[in-house]
N, C-alpha and C positions, 0 to 999 in steps of 0.2 A: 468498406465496412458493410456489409449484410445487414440490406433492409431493414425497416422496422415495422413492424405491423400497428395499423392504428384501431383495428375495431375494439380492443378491449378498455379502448376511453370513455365509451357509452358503457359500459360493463363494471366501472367505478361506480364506490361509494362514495357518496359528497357529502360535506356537512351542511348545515342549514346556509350557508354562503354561498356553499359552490364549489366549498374547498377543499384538500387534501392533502396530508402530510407524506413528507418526502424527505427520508434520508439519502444522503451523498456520500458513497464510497468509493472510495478509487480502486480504480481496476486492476491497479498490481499488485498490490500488497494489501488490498483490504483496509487502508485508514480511513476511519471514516471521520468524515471530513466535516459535514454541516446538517442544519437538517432546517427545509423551509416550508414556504406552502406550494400548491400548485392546485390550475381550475383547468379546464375543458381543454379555453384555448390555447394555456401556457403549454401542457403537455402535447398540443397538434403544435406548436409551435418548435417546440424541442426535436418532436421527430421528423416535422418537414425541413430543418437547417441544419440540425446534427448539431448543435449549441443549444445545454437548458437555458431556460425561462423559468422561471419562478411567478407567482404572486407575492407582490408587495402588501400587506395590510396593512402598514403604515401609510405608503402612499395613495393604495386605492389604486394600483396600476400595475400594468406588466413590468418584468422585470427582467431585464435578459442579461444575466448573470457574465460581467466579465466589462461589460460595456465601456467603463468609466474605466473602471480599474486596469483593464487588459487579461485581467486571470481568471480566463472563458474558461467554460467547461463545455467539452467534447463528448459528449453522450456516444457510450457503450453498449448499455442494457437500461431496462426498465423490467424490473419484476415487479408485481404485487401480492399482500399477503392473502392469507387461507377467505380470510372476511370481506378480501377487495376495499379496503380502507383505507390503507396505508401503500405505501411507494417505495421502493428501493430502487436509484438508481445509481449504475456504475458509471465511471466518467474518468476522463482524463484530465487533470485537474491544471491546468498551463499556468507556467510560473509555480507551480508549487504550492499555490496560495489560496485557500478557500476563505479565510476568515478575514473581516473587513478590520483587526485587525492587527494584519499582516502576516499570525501565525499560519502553517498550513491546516490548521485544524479549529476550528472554533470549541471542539472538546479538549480545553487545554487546563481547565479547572477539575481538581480532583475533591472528594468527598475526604479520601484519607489525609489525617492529622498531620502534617509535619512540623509542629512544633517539638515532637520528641528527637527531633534527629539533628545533628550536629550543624549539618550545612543543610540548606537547602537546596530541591530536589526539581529539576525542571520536566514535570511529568507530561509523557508524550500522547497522543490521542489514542484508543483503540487500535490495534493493528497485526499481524500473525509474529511468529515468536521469532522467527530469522530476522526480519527486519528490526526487531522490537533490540537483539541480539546487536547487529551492525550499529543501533544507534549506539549503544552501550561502549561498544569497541571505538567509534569515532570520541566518542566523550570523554574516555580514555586516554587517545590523544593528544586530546586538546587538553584534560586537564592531568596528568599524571599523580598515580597514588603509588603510595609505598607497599613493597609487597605484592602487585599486582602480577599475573602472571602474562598478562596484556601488555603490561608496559614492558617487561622483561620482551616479552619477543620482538616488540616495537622500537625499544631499544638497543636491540639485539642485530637488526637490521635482516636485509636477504636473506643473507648466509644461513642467520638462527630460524628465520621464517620458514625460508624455501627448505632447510633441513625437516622442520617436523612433518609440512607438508609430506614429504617424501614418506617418513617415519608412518605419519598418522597412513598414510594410501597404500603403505604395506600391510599395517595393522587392520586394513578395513578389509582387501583380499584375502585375507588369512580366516577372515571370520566369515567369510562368503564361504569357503572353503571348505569349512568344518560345519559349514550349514547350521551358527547358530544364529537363532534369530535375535536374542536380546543383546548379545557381541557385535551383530552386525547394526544392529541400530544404534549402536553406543558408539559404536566406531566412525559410523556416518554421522551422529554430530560431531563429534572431537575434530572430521575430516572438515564439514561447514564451516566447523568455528573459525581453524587455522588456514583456511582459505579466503575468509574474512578477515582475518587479519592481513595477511599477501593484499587484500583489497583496499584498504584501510593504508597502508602503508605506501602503496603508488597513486593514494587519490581516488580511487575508483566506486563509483557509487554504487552500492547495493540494487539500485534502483535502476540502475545502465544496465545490471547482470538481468533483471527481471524483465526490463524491456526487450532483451536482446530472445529472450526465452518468447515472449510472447509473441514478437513479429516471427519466429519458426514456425506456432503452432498452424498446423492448416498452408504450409508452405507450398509451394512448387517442389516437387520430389524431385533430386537431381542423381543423376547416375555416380554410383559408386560413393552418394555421400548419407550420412546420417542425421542431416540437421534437418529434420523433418520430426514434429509429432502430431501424432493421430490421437 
């Protein structure tokens, strides 16, 4: 992991404590995860071990996030905002699990009403629309609805799977082709979705595909191959 530079800790805004606020997003897919305090020494702390630290205000002490529980966070990035006030750090979030408790997300309480809706609705934290997409098709899964066009290929197995696969990766060539651009974007979801579901259907975690994606980027270039991004 590259470095982390520490002088822009002197370069923070503090509050009358000391302190400073700090969201946690994880570094693949954007969920954000929790959000606590942090002072001088918690943030020298973080980037001399590669493991945040936090301030406790209830306890009045450091806090080094993972400790007790085992579900460290592996610091990525540390950015701050336009004002130097606030903190965004990326991290890798071990176990899965940032909230004490046990969800991975401590933003797991929604503002919207669900008392109008049939069933209730297990709303997941902030996070980009693929993933948000994969939780949906796993849910699917596990709970099956009538009509679904999800359950149909899931129930469908390989065969129905691996066919549209095919289907949708000709439809996406074809609109490469003719050079349009709203065809070609339309077809590259349809293409996401139905590979998601292939995904879904052997196990395989959305998050293994993101992983696999990140340890490329910045790779060793190897002769004659293309798993390298720049």
């Amino acid at each position: 992991m590259p470095s982390l530079k520490t002088s822009f800790v002197e370069e923070l805004t503090y509050d009358e404590r000391g302190l400073i606020p700090a969201i946690t997003q994880d570094w693949l897919d954007g969920t954000i995860l929790m959000m606590a305090w942090m002072n001088k020494e918690s943030i020298k702390l973080t980037l001399q071990t590669g493991e945040v630290h936090y301030w406790s205000r209830s306890r009045n002490e450091l806090w080094h996030k993972g400790k007790t529980s085992g579900n460290f966070q592996k610091v990525k990035s540390i950015s701050y905002d336009c004002d130097s006030d606030a903190l965004l750090l990326t991290i890798e979030q071990i176990n899965s699990i940032a909230c004490h408790t046990g969800a991975r997300s401590c933003f797991f309480r929604n503002s919207y009403d669900l008392e109008d809706h049939k069933k209730k609705v297990q709303l997941l934290p902030p996070s980009n629309v693929c993933s948000d997409l994969f939780n949906v098709i796993k849910d699917r899964k596990k709970n099956p609805e009538k009509e679904s066009y999800t359950n149909s290929l899931l129930e469908g197995g390989d065969n129905k799977i691996l066919k549209k696969i095919g289907e949708e990766s000709a439809e996406f060539i074809m609109a490469c082709k003719d050079k349009d651009q709203h065809s070609i974007a339309s077809e590259a979801a349809d293409l996401i979705f139905h590979l998601q579901v292939a995904l879904s259907s052997q196990d395989v975690e959305w998050e293994d595909v993101l992983r696999i994606l990140a340890s490329r980027r910045g790779a060793q270039r190897r002769s004659g191959s293309l798993k390298k991004f720049n």
